[in-house]
Wavefront OBJ file of the C-alpha trace (Angstrom):
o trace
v 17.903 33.147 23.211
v 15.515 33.566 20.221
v 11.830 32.811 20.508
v 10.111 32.037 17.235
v 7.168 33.138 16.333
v -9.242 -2.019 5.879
v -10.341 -0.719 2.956
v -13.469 -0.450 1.471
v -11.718 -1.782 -1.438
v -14.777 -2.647 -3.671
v -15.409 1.600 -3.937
v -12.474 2.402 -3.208
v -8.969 0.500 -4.375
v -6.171 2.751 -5.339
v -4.221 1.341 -8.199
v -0.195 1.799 -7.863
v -0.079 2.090 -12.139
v 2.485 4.605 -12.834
v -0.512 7.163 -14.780
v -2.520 6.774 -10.953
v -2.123 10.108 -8.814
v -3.243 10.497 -5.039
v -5.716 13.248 -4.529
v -5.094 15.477 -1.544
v -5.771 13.795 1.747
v -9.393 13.129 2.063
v -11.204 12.974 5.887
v -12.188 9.483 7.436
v -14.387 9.297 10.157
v -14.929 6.562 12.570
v -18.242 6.715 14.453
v -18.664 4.517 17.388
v -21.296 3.307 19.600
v -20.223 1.198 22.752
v -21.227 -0.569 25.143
v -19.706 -1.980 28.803
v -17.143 0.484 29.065
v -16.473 3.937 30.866
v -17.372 7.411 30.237
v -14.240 9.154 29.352
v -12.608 5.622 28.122
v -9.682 6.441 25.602
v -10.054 5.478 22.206
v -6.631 5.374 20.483
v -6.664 4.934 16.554
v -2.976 3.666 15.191
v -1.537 3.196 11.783
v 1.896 3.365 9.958
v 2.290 5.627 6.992
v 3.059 4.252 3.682
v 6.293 6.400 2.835
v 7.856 7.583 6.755
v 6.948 4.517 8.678
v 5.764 6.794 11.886
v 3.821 5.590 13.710
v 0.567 8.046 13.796
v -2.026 7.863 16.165
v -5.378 9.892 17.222
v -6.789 10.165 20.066
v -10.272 10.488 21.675
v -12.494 9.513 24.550
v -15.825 7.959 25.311
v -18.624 10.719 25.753
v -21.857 8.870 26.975
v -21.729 5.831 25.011
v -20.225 6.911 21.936
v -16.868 8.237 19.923
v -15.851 10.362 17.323
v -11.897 10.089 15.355
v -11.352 12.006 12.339
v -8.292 12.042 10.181
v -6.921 12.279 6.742
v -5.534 9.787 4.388
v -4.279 9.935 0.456
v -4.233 5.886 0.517
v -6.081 3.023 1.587
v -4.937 0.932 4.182
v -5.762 -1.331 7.223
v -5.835 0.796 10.504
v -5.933 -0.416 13.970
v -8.244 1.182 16.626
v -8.069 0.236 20.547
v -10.493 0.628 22.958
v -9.247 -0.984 26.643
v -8.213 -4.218 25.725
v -9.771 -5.119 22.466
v -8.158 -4.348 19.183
v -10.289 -4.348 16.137
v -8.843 -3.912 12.568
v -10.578 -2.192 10.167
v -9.682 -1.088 6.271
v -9.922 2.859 5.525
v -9.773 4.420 2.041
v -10.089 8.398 1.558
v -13.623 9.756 2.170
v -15.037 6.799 4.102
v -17.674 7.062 6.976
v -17.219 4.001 9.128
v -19.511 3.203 11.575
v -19.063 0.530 14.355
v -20.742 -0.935 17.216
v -18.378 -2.284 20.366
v -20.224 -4.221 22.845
v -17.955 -5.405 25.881
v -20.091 -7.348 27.492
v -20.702 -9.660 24.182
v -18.304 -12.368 24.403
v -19.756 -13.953 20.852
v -19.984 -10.576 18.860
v -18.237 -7.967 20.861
v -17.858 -5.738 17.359
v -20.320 -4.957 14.618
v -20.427 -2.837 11.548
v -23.214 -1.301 10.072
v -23.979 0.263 7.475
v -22.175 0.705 4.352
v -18.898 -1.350 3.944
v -19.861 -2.967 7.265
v -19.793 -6.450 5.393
v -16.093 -6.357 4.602
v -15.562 -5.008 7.736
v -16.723 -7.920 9.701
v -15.384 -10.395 8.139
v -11.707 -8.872 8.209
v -12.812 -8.852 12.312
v -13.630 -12.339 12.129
v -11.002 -13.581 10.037
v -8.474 -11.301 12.140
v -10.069 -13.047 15.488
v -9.432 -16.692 14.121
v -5.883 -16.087 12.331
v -4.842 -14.604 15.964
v -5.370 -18.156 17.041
v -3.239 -19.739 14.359
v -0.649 -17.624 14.442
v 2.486 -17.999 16.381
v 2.880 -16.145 19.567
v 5.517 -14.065 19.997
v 7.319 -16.549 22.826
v 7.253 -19.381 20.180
v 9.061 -16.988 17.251
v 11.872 -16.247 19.854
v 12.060 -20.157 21.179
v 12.946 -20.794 17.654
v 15.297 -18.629 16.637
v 17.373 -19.458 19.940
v 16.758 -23.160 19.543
v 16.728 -23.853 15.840
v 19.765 -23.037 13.058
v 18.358 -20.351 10.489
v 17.204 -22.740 7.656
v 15.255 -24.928 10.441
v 13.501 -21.163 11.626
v 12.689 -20.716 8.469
v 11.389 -23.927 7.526
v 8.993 -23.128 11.041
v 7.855 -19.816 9.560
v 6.850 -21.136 6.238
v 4.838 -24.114 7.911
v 2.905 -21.386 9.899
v 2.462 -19.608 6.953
v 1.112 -22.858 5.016
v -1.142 -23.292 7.785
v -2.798 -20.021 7.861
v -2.539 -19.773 4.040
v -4.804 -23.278 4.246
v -7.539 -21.929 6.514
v -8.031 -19.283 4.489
v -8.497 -20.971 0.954
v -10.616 -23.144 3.177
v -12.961 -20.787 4.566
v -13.323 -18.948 1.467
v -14.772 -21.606 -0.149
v -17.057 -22.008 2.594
v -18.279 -18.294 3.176
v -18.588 -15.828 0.286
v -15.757 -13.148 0.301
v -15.070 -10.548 -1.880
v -12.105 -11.646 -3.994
v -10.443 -8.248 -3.262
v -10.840 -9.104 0.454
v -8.680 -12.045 -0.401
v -6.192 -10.757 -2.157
v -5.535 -8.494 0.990
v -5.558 -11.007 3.190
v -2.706 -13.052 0.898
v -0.651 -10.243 0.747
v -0.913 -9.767 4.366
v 0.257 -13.441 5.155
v 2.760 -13.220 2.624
v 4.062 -10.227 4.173
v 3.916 -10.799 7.633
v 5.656 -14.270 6.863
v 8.467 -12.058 5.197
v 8.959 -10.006 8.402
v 9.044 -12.947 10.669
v 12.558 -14.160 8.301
v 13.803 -11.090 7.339
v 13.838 -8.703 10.834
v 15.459 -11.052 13.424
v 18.234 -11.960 11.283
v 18.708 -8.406 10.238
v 21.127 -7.413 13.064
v 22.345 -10.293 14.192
v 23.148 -12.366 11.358
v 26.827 -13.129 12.468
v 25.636 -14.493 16.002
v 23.278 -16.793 14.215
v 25.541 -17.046 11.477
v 22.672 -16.657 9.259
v 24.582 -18.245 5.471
v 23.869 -16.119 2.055
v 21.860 -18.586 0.751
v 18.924 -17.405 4.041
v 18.700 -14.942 2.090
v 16.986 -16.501 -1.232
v 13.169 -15.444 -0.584
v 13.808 -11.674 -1.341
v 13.343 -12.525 -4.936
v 12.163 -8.871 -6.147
v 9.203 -10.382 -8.045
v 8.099 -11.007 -4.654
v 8.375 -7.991 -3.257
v 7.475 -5.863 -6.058
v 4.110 -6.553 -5.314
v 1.538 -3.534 -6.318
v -1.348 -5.565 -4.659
v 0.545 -4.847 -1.203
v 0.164 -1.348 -1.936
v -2.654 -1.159 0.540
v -1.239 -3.533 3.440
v 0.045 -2.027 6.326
v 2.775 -5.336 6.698
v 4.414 -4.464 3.300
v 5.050 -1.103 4.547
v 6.725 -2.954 7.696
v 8.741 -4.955 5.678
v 9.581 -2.119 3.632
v 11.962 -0.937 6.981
v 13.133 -4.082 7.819
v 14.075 -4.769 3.714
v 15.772 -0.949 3.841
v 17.799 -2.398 6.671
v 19.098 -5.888 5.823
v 20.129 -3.585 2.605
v 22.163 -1.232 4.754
v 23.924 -4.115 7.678
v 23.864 -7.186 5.090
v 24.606 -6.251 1.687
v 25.947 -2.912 2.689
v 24.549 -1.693 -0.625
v 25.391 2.439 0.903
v 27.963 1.759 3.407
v 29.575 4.759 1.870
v 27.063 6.700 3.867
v 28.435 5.974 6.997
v 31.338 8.348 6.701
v 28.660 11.874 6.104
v 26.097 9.813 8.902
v 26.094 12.725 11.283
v 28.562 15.320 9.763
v 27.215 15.623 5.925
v 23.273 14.905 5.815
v 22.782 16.041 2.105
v 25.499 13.527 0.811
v 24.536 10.759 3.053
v 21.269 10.867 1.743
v 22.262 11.338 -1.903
v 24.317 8.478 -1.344
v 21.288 6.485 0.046
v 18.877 7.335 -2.919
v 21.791 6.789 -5.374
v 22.099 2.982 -4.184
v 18.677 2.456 -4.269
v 18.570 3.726 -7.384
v 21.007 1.331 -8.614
v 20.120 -2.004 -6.532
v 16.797 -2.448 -8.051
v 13.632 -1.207 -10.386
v 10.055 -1.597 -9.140
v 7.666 0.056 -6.543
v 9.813 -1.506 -3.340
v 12.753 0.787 -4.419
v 10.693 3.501 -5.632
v 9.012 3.536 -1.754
v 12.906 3.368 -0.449
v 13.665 6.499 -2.468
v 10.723 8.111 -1.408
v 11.469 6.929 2.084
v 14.844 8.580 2.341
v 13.607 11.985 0.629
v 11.094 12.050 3.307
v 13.840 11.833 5.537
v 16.262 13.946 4.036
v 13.434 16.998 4.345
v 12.770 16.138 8.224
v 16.583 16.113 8.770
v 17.953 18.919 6.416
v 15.001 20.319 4.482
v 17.270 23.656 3.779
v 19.754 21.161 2.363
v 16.978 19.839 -0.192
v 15.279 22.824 -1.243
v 16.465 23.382 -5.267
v 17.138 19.487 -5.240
v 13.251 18.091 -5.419
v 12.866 17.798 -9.343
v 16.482 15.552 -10.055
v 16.190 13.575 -6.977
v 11.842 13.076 -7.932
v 13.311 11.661 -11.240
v 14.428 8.759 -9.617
v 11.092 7.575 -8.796
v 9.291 5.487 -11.550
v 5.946 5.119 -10.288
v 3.818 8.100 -10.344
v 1.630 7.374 -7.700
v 4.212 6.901 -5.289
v 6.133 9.826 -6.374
v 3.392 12.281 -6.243
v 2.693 10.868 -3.043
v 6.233 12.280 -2.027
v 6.044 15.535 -3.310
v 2.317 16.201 -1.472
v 3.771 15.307 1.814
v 6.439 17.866 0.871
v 3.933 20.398 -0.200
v 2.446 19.971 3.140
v 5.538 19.375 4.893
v 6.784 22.902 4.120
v 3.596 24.831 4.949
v 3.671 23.376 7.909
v 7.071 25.099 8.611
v 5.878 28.576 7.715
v 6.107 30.309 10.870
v 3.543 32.962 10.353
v 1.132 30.393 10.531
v 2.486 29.129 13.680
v -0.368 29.217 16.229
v -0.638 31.405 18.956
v -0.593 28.695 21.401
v 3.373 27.149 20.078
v 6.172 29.480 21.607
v 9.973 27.906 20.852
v 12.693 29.494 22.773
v 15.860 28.399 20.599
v 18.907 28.203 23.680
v 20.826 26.189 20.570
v 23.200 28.785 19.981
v 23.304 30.355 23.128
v 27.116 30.577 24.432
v 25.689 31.422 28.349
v 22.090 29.776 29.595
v 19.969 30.537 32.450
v 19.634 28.063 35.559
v 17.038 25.377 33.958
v 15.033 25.199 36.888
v 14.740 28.552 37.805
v 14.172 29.148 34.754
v 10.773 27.708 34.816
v 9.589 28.263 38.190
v 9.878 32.059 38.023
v 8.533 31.991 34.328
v 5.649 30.052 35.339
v 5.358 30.697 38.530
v 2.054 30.146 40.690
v 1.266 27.611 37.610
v 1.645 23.939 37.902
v 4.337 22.969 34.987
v 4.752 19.266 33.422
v 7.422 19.124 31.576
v 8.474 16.402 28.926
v 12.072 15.679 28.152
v 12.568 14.369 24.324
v 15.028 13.985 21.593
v 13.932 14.513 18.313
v 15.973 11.226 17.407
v 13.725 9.135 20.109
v 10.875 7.232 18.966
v 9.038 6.802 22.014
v 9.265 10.422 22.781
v 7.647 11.566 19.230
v 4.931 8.712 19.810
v 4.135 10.285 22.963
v 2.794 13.583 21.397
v -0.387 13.207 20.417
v -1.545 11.879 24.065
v 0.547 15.299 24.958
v -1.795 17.505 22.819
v -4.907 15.557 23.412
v -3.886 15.684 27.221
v -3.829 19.653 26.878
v -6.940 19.533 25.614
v -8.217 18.713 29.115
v -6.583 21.302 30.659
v -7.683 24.829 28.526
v -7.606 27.835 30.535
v -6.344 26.450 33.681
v -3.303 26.938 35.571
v -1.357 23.586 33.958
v 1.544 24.988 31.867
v 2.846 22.424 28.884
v 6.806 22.512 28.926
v 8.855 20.369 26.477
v 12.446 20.688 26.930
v 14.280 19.310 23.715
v 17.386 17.586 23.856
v 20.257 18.757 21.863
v 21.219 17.389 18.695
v 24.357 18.840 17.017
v 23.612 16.266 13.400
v 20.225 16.904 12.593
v 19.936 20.526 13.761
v 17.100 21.173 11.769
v 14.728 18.291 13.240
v 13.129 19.048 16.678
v 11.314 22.583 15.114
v 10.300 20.734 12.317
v 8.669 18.193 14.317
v 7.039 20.653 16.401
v 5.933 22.301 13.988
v 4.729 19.837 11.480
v 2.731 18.057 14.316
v 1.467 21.483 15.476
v 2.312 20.791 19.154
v 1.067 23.338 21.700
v 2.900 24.494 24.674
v 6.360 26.187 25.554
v 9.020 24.353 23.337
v 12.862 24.948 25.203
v 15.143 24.100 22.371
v 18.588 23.212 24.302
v 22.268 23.372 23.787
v 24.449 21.155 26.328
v 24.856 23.686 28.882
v 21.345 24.361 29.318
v 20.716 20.208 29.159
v 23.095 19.384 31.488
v 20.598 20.036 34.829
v 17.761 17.397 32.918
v 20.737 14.914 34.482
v 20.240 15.171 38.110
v 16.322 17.157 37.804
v 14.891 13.214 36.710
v 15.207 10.774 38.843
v 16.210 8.239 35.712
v 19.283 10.761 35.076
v 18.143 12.602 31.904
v 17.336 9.647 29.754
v 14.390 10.269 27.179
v 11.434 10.386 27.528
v 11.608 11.676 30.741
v 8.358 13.603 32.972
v 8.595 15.859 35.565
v 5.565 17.628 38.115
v 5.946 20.828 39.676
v 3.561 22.575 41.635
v 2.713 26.050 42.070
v 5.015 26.552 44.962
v 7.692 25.742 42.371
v 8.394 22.948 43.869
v 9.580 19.571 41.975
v 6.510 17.315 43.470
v 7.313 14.234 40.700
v 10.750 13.935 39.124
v 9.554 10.323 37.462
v 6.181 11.471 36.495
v 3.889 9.099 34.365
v 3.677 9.527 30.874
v 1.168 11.673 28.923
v -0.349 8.104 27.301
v -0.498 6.851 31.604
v -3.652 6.582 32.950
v -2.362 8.337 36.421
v -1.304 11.495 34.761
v -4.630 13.622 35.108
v -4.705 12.350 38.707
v -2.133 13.927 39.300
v -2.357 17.130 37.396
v -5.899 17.369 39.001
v -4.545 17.092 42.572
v -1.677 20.012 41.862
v -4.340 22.356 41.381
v -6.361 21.545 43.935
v -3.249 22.675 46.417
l 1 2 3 4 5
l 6 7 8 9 10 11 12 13 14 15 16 17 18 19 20 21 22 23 24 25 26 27 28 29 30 31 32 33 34 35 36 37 38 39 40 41 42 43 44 45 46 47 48 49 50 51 52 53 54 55 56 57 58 59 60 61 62 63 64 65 66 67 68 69 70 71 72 73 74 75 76 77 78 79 80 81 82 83 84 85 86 87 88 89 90 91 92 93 94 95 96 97 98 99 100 101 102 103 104 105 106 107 108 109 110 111 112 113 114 115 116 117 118 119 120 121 122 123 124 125 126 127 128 129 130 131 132 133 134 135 136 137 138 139 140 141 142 143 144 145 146 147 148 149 150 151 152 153 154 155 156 157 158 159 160 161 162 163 164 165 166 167 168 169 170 171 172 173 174 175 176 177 178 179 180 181 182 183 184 185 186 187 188 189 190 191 192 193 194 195 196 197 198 199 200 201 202 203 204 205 206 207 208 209 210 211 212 213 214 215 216 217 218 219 220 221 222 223 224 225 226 227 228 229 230 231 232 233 234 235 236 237 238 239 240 241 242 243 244 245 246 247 248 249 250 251 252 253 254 255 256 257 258 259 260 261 262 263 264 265 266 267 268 269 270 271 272 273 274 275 276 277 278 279 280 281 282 283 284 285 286 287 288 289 290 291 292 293 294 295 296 297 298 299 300 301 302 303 304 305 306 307 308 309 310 311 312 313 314 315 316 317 318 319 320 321 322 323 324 325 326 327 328 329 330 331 332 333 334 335 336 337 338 339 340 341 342 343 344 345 346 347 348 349 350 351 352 353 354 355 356 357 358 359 360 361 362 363 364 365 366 367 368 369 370 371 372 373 374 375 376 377 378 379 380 381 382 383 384 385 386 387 388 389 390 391 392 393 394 395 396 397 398 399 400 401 402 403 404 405 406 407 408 409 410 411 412 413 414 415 416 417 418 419 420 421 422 423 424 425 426 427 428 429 430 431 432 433 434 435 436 437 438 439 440 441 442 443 444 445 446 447 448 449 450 451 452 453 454 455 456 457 458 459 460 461 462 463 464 465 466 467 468 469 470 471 472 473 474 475 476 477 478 479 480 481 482 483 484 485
């Protein structure tokens, strides 16, 4: 075993020109005041990123009546911040200071901005409030699809686009909006419409027997669109258009025979047919998106490869974009940076391992341990994290001990330390080979499967072997009455 050591776009609009460069990321801050809801509340802050997808998220809590979220960005974009169950949208760029007032007990006006930008902040919260209302519900977009043939579903969608495309151009003639305001909110629509036809046919376009002709609307002057640059749907569709690519036009099924044997010519492959399907900033963002993932899956692999494979990319912007996150990526991975609080134990290449659970209880013992069983290849594991870290947070210098027991994964070998690292995860990081795994089977009471959260005390005893999730509400309860035993 080896241990290792939306958008205040009048100020603020990026341009996607090929001669525009990002800047480094620049700090936001999002000050709140609120009112109605509990000390200690969570306040979760959500958006996608423009070139990976992930999902990234912050994480803070009510102290008196008012929060604090910082984080950086190189782009501006809509965002989406929670707080129990209201979700207010609000547009970011680089630099920007935004400063909010929730009021929970205000039925008519529960959110107001103040302040600078506040103005195109409340009316995206307005507009957001009443298209919400318009909009089809979820239940409706799935009666369709199961009811109607594909050109009828789509003849559904576009009507509920026309409709919401209607009440817009009305109320902008009757309220005074900023025309770049407008523009957003078109691309938005436009977009969102795009994802409602595009994603539920992508996998099962033989059980619907969805015909070519479906397909006509991704017309690549539509969705080479450098206004949508800034809209968190176009990065949406951005997946969903990478994968009717891959299952419906098959443009790189020559990947599939290096997809978990040869990772650098899989993604060569991937970035060569996206080279050659199409011109514009949608394919530049697909290259971009599959060098991104080529460094989290192989970065060793890469290394010596950057400047040909950058080439590809026409648009400067999003191809500087790339090579900061790589920048950063990489001195992320230096591990004599790695704080003092990350310890990996790599079992990976380990021919003999230690009894798991022993393993821990006399390692930790007298501590109480929670331990989180991931994959680096599961989503809703790596989402997870940052309530993992901000839960630590709570528990500094007392007898809690953070465990994370990685999964093996024999393709993407690389992956789980880069994640840790990268995301600067705290805690004692078990990376496992299959022998070591094998107790996580009958340890969790849902057999292993990921994630997975376990409790034991300082007896080291198992006390929880289906314990709630970092993100859970009931998780401190719990934690709190371990160490009271």
């Amino acid at each position: 075993m080896m241990l290792l050591g939306f958008i205040v776009l009048i100020h603020y609009s990026f341009s996607v020109e090929n001669n525009s460069e990002p800047n480094e990321k620049e700090l936001v801050t999002i000050l709140g005041t609120v009112s109605g809801f509990d000390e200690g509340s969570q306040v979760v802050l959500k958006y996608n990123d423009l070139i990976s997808y992930d999902l990234i998220q912050h994480i803070g809590n009510i102290k008196g009546n008012s929060f604090k979220l910082e984080f950086h960005k190189h782009n501006t974009q809509d965002i989406e911040l929670k707080i129990g169950e209201l979700t207010i949208p609000i547009l970011v760029a680089p630099g920007d200071i935004i400063k909010v007032k929730i009021d929970k007990t205000n039925n008519k006006k529960p959110v107001t901005f103040e302040g600078a930008n506040a103005k195109i902040n409340n009316e995206l919260f307005r507009l957001f409030k009443a298209i919400s209302q318009l909009d089809l519900p979820s239940d409706s977009v799935n009666y369709y699809l199961n009811s109607y043939t594909p050109e009828e579903y789509k003849s559904k969608i576009r009507s509920n686009e026309n409709r919401i495309s209607s009440f817009l151009n009305t109320y902008s003639k009757s309220n005074v909006l900023e025309k770049e305001l407008v523009d957003w909110f078109e691309v938005y629509v436009k977009f969102k419409t795009l994802n409602y036809l595009i994603y539920p046919y992508n996998y099962k376009w033989k059980e619907f027997n969805v015909k070519p002709d479906y397909w006509n609307f991704l017309d690549d002057n539509v969705i080479n669109s450098d206004k949508a640059i800034n809209c968190s749907e176009y990065y949406k569709f951005a997946a969903n258009y990478s994968t009717y690519l891959y299952n419906i036009e098959g443009i790189f099924s020559a990947t599939k025979i290096y997809n978990g044997k040869d990772w650098s010519n899989y993604y060569n492959i991937s970035i060569d047919s996206f080279d050659a399907k199409g011109n514009g900033l949608m394919y530049d963002i697909l290259i971009a998106k599959s060098i991104y993932r080529f460094m989290k899956d192989d970065y060793k692999s890469l290394k010596g490869m950057e400047t040909q494979i950058y080439d590809r990319i026409e648009n400067q912007f999003i191809k500087n974009l790339i090579y900061i996150e790589q920048l950063n990526f990489y001195n992320k991975l230096d591990t004599s940076k790695l704080s003092e609080n990350i310890h990996i134990y790599d079992y990976r290449n380990e021919t003999k391992s230690p009894d798991l659970l022993r393993l821990l209880t006399s390692r930790y013992k007298g501590k109480v341990i929670y331990v989180d069983n991931w994959a680096s290849w599961c989503r809703p594991c790596i989402e997870e994290m940052p309530y993992s870290v901000h839960l630590q947070e709570d528990y500094v210098n007392k007898d809690v001990v953070f465990v994370y027991l990685c999964q093996p994964d024999r393709d993407r070998n690389d992956r789980a330390e880069s994640i840790i690292l990268e995301n600067q995860i705290p805690g004692e990081h078990y990376l496992m080979n299959r022998e070591l795994a094998n107790p996580t089977f009958y340890i969790f009471r849902n057999g292993g499967s990921v994630p997975s959260y376990l409790l034991i005390n300082k007896n080291g005893e198992v006390t929880d072997n289906n314990a709630p999730r970092p993100s859970s509400k009931e998780i401190r309860g719990k934690l709190d009455e371990l160490l009271k035993m």
